[in-house]
Backbone as CSV, one residue per row, in Angstrom:
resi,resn,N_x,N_y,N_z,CA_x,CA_y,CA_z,C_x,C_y,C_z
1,UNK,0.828,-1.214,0.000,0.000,0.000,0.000,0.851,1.248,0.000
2,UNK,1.927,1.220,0.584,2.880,2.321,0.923,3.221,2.689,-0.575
3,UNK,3.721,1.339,-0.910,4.374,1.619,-2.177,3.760,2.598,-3.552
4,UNK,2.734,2.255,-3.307,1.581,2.864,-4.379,1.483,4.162,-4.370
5,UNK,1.567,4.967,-3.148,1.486,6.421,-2.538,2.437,7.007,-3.082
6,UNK,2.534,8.459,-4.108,3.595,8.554,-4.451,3.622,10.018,-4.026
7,UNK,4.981,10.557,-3.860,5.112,11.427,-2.694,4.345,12.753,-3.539
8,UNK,4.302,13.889,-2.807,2.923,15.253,-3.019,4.301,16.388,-4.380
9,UNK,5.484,16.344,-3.892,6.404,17.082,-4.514,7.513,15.952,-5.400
10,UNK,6.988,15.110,-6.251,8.316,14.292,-6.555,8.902,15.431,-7.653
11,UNK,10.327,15.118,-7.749,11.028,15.909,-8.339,10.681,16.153,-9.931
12,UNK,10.559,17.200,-10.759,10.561,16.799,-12.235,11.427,16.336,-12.587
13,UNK,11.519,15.482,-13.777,12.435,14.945,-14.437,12.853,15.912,-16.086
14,UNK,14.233,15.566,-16.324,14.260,16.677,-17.543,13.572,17.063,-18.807
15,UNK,12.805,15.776,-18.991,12.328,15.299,-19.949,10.466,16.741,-19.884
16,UNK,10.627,15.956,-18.609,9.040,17.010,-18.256,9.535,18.260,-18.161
17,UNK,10.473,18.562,-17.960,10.680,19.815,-17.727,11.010,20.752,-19.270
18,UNK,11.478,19.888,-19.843,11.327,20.218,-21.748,10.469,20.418,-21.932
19,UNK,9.374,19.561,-21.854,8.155,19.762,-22.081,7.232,21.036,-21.777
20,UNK,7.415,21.206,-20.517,6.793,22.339,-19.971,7.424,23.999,-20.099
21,UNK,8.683,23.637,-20.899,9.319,24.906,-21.507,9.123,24.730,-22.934
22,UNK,8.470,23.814,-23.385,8.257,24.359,-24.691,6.783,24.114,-24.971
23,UNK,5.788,24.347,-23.475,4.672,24.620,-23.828,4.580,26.148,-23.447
24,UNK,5.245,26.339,-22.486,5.430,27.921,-22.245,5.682,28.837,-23.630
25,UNK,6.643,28.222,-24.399,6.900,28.985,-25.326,5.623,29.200,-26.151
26,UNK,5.282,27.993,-26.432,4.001,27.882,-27.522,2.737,29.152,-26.930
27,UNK,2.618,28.834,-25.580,1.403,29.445,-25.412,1.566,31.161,-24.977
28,UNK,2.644,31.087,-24.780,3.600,32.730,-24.646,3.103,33.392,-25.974
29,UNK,3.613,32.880,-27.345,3.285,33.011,-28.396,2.128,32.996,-28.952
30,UNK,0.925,32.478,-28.489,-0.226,32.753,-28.765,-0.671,34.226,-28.037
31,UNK,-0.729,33.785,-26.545,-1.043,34.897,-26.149,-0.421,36.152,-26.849
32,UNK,0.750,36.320,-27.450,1.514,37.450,-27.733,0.688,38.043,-29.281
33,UNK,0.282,36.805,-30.114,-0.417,37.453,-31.169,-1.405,37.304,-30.811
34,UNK,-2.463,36.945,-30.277,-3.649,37.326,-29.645,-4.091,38.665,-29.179
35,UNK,-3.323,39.598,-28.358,-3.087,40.976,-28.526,-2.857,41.740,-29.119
36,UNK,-1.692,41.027,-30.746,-1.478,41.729,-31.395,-2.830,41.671,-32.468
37,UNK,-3.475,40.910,-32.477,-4.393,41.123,-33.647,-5.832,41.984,-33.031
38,UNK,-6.113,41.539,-31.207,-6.628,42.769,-31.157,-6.299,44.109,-31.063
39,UNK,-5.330,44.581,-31.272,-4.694,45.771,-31.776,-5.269,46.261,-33.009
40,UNK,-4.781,45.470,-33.756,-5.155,45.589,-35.227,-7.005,45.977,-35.463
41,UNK,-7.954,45.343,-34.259,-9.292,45.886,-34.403,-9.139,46.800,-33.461
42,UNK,-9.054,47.929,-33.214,-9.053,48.526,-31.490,-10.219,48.907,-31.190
43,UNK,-11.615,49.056,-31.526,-12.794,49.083,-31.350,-13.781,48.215,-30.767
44,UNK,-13.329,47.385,-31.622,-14.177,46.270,-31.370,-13.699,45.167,-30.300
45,UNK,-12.324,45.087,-30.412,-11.565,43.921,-29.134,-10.902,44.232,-28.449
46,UNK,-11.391,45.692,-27.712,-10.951,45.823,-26.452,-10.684,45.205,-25.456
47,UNK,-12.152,44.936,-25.040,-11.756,43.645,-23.866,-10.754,42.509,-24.492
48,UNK,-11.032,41.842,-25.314,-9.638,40.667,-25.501,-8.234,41.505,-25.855
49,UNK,-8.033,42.062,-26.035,-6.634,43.499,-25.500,-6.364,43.323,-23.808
50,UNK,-6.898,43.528,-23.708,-7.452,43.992,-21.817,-6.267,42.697,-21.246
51,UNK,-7.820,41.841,-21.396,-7.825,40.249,-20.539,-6.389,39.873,-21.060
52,UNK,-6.283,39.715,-22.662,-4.678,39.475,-23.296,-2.920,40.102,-22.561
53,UNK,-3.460,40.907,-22.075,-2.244,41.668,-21.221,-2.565,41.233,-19.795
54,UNK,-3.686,40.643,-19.209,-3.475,39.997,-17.503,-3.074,38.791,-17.600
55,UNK,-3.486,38.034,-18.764,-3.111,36.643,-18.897,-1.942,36.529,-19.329
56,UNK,-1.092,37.569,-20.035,0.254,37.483,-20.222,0.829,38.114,-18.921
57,UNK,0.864,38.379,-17.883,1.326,39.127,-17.155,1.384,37.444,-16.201
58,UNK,-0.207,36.949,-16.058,-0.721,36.058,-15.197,1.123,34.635,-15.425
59,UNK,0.772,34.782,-16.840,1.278,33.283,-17.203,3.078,33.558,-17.107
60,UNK,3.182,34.629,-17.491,4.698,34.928,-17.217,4.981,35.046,-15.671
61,UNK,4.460,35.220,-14.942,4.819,35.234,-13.413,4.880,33.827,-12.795
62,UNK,3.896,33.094,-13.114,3.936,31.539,-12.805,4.594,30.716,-13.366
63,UNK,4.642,31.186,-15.121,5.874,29.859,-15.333,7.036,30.152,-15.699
64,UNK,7.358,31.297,-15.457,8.701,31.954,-15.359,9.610,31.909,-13.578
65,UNK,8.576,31.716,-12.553,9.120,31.469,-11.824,9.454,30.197,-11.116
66,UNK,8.942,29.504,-11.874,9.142,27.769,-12.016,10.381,26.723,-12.831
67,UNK,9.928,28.091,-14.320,10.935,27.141,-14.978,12.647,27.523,-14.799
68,UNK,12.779,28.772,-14.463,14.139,28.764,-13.711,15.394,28.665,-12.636
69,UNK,14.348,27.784,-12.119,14.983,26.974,-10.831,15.105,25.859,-10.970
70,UNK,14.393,25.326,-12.093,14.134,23.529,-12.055,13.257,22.856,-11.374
71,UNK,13.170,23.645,-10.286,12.439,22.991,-9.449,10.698,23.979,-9.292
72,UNK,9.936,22.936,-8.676,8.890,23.484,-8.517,8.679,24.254,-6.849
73,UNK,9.675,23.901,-6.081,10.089,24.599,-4.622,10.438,26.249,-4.831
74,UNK,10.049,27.413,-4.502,10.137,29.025,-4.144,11.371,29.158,-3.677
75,UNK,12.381,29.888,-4.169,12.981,30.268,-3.381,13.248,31.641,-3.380
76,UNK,13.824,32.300,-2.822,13.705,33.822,-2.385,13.239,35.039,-3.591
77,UNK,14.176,34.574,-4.588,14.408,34.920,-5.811,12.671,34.717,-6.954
78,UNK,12.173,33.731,-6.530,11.028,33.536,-6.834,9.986,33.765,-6.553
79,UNK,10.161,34.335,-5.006,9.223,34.633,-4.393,9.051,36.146,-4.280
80,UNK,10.382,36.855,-4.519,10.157,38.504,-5.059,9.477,38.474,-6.450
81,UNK,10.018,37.499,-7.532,8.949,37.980,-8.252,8.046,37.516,-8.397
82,UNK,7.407,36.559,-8.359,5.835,36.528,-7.800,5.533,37.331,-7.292
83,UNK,5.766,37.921,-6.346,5.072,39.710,-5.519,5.116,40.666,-6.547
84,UNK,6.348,40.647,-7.804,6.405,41.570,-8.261,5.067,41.375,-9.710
85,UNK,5.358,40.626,-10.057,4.004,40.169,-10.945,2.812,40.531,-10.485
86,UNK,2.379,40.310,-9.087,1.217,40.035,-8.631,0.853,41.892,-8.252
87,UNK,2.166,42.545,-8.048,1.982,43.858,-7.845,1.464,44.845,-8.913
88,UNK,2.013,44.080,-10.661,1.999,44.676,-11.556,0.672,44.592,-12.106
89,UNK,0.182,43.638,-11.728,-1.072,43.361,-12.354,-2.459,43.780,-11.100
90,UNK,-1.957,44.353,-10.149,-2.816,45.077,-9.060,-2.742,46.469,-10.018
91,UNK,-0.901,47.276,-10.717,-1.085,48.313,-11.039,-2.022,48.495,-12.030
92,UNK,-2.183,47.477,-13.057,-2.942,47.222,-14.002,-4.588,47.569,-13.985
93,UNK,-4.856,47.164,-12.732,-6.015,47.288,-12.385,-6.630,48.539,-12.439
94,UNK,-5.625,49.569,-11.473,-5.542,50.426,-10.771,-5.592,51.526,-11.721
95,UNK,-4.794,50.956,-12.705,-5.044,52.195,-13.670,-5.507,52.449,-14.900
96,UNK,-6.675,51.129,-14.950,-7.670,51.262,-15.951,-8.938,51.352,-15.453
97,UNK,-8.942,51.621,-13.706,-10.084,51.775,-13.467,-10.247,53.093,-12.909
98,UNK,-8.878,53.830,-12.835,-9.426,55.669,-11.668,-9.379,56.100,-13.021
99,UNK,-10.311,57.407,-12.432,-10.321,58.355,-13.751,-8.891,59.255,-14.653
100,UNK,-9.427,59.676,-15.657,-8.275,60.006,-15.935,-7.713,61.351,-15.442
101,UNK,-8.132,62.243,-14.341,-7.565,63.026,-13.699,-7.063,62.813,-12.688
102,UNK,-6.874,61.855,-12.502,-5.581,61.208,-11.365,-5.080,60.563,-12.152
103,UNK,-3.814,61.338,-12.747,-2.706,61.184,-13.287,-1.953,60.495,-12.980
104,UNK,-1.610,60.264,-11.581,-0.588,59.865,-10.753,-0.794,58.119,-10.984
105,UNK,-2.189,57.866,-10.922,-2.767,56.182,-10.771,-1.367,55.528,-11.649
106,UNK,-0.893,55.522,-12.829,-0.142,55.190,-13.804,1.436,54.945,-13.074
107,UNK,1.456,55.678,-11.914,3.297,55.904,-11.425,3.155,54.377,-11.537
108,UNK,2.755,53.802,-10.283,2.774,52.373,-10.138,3.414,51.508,-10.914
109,UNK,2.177,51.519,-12.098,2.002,50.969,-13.608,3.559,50.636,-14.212
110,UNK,3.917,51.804,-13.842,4.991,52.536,-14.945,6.497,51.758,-13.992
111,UNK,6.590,52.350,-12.922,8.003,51.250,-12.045,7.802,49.908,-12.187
112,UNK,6.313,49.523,-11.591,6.520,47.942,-11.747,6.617,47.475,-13.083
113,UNK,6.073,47.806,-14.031,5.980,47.324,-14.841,7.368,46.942,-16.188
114,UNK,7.780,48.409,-15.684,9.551,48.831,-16.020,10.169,47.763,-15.652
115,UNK,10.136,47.081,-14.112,10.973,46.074,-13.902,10.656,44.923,-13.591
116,UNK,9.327,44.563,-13.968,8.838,43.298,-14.131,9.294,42.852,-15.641
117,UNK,9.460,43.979,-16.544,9.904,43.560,-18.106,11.050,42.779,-17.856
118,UNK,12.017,44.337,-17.271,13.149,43.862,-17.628,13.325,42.005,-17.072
119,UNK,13.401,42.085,-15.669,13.170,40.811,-14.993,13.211,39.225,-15.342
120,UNK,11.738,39.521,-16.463,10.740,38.548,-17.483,11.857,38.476,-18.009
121,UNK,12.142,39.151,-19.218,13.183,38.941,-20.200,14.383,38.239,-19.560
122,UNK,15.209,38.499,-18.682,16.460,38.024,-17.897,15.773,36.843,-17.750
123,UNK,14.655,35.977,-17.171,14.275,34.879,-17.418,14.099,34.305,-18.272
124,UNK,13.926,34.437,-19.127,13.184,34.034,-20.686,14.590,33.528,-20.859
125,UNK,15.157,34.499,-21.210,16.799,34.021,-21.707,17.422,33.072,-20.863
126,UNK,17.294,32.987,-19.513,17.665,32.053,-18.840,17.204,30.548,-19.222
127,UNK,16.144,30.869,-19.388,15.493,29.711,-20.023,15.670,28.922,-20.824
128,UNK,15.831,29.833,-22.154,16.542,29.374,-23.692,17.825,28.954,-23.503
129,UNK,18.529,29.785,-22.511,19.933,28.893,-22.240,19.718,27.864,-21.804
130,UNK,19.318,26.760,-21.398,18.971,25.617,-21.000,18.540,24.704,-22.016
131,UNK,18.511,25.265,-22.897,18.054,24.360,-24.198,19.082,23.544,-24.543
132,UNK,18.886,22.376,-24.957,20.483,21.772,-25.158,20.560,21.987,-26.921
133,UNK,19.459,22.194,-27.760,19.385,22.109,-29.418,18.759,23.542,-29.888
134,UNK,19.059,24.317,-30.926,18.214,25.082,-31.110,17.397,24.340,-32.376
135,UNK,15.892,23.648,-31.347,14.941,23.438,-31.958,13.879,24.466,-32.243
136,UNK,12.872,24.307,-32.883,11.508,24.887,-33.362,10.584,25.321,-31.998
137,UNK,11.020,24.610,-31.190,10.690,25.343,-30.298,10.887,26.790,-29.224
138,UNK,12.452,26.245,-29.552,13.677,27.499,-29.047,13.177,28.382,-29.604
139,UNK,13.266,28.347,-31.363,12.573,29.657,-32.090,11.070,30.564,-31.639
140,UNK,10.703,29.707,-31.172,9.602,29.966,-30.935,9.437,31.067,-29.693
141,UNK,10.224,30.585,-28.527,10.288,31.023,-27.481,10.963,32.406,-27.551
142,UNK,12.124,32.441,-28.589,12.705,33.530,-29.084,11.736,34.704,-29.678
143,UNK,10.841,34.394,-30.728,10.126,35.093,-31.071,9.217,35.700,-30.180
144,UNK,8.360,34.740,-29.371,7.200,35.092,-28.077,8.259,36.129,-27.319
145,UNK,9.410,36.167,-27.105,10.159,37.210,-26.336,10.028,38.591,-26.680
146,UNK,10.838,38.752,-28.048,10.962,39.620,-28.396,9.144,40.322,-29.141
147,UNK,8.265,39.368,-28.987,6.707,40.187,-29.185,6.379,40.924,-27.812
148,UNK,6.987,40.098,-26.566,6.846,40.456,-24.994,7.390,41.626,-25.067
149,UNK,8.387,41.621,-25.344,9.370,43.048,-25.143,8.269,44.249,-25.970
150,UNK,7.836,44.150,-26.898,7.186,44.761,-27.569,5.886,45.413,-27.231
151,UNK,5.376,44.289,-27.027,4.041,44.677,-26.208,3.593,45.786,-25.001
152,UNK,4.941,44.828,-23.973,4.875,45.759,-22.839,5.447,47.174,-23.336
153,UNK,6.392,47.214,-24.147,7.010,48.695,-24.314,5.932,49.224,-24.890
154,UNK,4.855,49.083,-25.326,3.457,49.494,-26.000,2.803,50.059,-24.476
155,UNK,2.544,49.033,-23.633,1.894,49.527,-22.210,2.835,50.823,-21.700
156,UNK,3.843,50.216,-21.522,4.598,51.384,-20.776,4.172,53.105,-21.594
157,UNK,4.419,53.021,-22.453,4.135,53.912,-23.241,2.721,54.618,-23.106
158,UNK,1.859,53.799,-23.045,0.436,54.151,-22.869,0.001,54.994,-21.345
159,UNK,1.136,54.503,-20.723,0.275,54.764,-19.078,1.752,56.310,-19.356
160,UNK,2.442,56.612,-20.164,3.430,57.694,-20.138,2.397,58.770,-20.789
161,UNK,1.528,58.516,-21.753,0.219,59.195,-22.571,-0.517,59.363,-21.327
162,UNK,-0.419,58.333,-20.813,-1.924,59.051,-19.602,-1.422,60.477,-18.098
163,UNK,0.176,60.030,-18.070,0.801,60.716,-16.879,0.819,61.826,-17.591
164,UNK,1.147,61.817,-18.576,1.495,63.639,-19.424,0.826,63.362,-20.710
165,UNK,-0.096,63.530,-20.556,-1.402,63.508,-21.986,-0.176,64.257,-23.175
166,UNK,-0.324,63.967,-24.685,0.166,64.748,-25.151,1.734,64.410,-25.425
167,UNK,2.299,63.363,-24.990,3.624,62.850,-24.809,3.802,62.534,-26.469
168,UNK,2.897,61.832,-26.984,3.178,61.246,-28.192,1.942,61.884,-29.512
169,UNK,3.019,62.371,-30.342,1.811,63.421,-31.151,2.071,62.904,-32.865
170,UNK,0.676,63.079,-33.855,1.334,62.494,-35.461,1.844,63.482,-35.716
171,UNK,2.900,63.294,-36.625,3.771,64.054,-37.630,2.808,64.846,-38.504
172,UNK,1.573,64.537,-38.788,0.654,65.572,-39.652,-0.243,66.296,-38.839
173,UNK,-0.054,67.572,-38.718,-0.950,68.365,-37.696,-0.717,68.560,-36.393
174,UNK,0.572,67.490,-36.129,0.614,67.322,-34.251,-1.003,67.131,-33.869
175,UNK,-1.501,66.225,-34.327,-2.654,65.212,-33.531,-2.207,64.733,-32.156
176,UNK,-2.964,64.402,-31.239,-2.319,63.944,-30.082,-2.620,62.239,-30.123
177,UNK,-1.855,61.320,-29.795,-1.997,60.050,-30.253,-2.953,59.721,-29.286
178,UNK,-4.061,59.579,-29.155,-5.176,59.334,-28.672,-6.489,59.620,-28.991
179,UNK,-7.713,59.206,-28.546,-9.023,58.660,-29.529,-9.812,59.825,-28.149
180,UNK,-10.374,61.204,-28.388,-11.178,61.775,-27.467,-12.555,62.109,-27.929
181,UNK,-13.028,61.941,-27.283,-14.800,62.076,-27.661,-14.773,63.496,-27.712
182,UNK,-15.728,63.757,-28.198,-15.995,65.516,-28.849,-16.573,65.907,-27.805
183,UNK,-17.274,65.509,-27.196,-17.727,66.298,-25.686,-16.966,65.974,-24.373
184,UNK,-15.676,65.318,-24.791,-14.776,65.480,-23.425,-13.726,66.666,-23.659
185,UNK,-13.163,66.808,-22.244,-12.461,67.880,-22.402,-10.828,67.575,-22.840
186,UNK,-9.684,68.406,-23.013,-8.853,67.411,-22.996,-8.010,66.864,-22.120
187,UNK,-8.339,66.875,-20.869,-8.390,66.187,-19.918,-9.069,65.622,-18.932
188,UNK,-10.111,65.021,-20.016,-11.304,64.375,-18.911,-11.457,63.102,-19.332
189,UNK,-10.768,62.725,-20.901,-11.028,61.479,-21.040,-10.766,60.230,-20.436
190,UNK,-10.996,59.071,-20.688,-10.680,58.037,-19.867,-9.809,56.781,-20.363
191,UNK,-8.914,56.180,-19.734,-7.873,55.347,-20.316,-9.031,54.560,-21.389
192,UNK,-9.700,53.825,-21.477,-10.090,53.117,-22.681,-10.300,54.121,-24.073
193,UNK,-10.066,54.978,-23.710,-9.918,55.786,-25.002,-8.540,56.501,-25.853
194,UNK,-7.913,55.685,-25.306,-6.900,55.827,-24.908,-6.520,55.375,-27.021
195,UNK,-5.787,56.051,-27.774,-5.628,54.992,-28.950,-3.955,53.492,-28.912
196,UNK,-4.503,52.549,-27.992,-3.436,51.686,-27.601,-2.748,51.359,-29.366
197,UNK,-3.685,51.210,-29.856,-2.869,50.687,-31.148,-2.027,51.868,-32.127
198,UNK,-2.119,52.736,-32.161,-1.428,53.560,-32.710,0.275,53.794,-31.653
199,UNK,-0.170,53.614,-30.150,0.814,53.528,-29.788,2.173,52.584,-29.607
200,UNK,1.160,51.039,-29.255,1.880,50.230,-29.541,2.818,50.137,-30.860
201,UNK,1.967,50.325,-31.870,2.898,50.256,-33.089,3.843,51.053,-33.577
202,UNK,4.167,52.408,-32.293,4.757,53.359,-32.437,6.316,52.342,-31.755
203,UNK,5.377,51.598,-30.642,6.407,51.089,-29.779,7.412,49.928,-30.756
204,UNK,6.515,49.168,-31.423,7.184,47.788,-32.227,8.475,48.983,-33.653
205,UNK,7.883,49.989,-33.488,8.996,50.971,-34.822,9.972,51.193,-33.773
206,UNK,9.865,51.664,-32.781,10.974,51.575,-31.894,11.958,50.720,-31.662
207,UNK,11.121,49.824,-31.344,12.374,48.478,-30.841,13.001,47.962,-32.097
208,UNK,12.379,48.153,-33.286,13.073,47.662,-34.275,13.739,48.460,-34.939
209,UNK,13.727,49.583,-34.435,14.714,51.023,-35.015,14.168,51.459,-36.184
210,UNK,13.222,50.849,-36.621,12.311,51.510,-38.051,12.950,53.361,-38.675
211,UNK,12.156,53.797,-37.273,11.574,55.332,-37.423,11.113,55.409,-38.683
212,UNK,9.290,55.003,-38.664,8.770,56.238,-40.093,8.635,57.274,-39.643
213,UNK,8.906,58.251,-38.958,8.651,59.301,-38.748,7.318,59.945,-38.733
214,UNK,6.136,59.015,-38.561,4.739,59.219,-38.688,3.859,59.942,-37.094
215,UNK,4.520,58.924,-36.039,4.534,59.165,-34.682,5.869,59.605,-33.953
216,UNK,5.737,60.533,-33.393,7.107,61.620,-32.585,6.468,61.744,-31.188
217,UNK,7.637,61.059,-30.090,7.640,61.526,-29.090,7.589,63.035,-28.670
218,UNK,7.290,63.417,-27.964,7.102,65.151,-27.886,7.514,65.430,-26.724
219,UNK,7.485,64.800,-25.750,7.636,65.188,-24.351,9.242,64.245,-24.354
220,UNK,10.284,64.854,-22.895,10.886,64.408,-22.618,11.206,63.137,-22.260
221,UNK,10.023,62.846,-21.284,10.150,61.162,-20.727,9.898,60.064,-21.666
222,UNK,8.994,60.831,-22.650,8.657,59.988,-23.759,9.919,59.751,-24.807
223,UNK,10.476,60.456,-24.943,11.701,60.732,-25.926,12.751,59.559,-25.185
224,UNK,12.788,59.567,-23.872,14.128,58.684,-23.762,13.306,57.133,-23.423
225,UNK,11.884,57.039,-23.038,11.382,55.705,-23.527,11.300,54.886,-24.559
226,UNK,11.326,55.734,-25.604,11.885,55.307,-27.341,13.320,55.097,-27.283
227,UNK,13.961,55.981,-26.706,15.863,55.727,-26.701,15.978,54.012,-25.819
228,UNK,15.192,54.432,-24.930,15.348,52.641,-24.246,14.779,51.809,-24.978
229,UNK,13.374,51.903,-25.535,13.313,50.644,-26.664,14.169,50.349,-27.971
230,UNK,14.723,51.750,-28.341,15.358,51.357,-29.414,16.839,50.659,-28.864
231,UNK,17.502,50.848,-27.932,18.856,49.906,-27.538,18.186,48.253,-26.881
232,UNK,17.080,48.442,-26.613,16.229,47.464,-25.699,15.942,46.195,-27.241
233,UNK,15.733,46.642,-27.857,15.658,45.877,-28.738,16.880,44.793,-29.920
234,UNK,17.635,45.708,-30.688,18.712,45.329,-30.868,19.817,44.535,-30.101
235,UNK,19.441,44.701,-28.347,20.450,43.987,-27.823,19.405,42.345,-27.311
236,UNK,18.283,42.315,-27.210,17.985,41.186,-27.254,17.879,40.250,-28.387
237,UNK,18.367,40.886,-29.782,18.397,40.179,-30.540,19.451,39.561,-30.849
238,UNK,20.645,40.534,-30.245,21.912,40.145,-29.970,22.365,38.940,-29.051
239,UNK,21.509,39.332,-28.007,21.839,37.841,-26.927,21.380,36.712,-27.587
240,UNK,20.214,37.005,-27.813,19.202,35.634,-28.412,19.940,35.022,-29.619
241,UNK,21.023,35.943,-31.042,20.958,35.439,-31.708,22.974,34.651,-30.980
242,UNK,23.512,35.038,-29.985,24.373,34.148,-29.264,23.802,33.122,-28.690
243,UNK,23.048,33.059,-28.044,22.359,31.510,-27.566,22.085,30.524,-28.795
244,UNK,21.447,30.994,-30.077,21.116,30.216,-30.876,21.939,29.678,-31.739
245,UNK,23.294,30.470,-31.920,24.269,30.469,-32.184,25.284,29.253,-31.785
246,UNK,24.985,29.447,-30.801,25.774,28.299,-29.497,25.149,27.045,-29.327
247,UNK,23.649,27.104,-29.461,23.467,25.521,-29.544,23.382,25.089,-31.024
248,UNK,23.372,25.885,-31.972,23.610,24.992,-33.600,24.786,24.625,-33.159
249,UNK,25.990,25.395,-32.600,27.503,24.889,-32.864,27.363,23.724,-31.553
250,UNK,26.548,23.738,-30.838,26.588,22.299,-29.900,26.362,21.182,-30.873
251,UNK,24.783,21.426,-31.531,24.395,20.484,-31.876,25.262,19.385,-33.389
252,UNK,25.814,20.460,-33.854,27.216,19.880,-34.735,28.290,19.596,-34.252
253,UNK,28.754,19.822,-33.222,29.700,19.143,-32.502,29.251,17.923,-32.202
254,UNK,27.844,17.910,-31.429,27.076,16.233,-30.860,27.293,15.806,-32.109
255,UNK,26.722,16.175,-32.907,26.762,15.173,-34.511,27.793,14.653,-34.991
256,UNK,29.068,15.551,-35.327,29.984,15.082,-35.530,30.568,14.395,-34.694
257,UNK,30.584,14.317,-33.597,31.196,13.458,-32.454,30.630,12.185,-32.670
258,UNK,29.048,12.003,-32.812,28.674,11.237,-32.903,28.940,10.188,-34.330
């Protein structure tokens, strides 16, 4: 009878633990274009925008703080960020639900969220280093990263529009990058009116160093949030494309050895 009982924490084995990093990747990657295509409607799929950024917030805090220990046991390191996740997505709350004349609601938003990115990412990569092949999955996980990086630099950006309305303006007319109803004032509107998709995609020209010159930062803080996505970007493509780098030249060494 004893024998049958099998203990509440048995250890993973590597095999499962592959597994469960390259379902992370897969479903990282859904979630990541799942947001991006409600972007692409911003009217109509708000809410799946919304929910798409708690469930990426949700799923990166839990299996990011799992899969880089090996183990399924907390340890200190895991247990700050879990608080820090769990904090970011309180800011989240916080500042799609006060009005938009409490400006301030967004500070939160804006620190945690700043270093819950960075954080995420330093995991992610931790992660991919553990790969022993760069398989289809690796790629995968690579890509879901660098959409993460993207995304959030889209949020960050958004709650920088809400602290100093006016941060991000079009190149034709100086429009202000945001969607205001004709009977609000211009500072009475409310974050869902916010135009996320014009910004985000201001954010993805950033990180990829594009510049069409269509959307211009205007304000200061905004100006060096583009300077951080644009180095923010190029250098994770840099790490990522050394990791991938390193396990093709593993995996031809195994071969030829073999």
């Amino acid at each position: 009878m004893a024998s049958v009982i099998r203990p509440l924490a048995a250890p993973a084995t590597p095999e499962g633990l592959a597994r469960r990093r390259h379902r992370f990747y897969r479903r990282l990657l859904f979630l990541c274009l799942l947001v991006m295509l409600s972007l692409a409607f911003p009217e109509s799929l708000r809410l799946v925008r919304t929910v798409g950024f708690f469930l990426i917030t949700v799923f990166t805090t839990v299996e990011l703080s799992g899969l880089t220990s090996g183990r399924l046991q907390c340890s200190w390191s895991n247990r700050i960020f879990l608080a820090l996740g769990c904090g970011n997505l309180l800011a989240q709350l916080l500042w799609l639900l006060t009005p938009m004349e409490q400006r301030l609601s967004g500070v939160p938003l804006l620190v945690l969220g700043t270093v819950f990115i960075g954080w995420s990412l330093v995991r992610l990569v931790r992660v991919l280093g553990r790969e022993p092949r760069a398989t289809s999955p690796v790629v995968i996980g690579t890509v879901a990263g660098y959409l993460l990086l993207g995304l959030s630099g889209g949020l960050v950006l958004s709650v920088l529009e809400t602290i100093q309305p006016g941060s991000f303006v079009v190149n034709a007319g100086d429009e202000p990058a945001r969607v205001v109803r004709a009977d609000s004032g211009p500072d009475s509107y409310s974050m869902w009116e916010l135009d996320f998709a014009r910004i985000n995609y201001f954010a993805f020209v950033s990180l990829t160093t594009t510049g069409y010159g269509d959307v211009i930062p205007a304000k200061p803080p905004a100006r060096m949030a583009s300077v951080v996505l644009g180095i923010a970007g190029p250098l994770y493509i840099a790490v990522i494309l050394g990791v991938l780098i390193s396990r093709f030249t593993g995996s031809e060494v195994g071969g030829s050895g073999g």
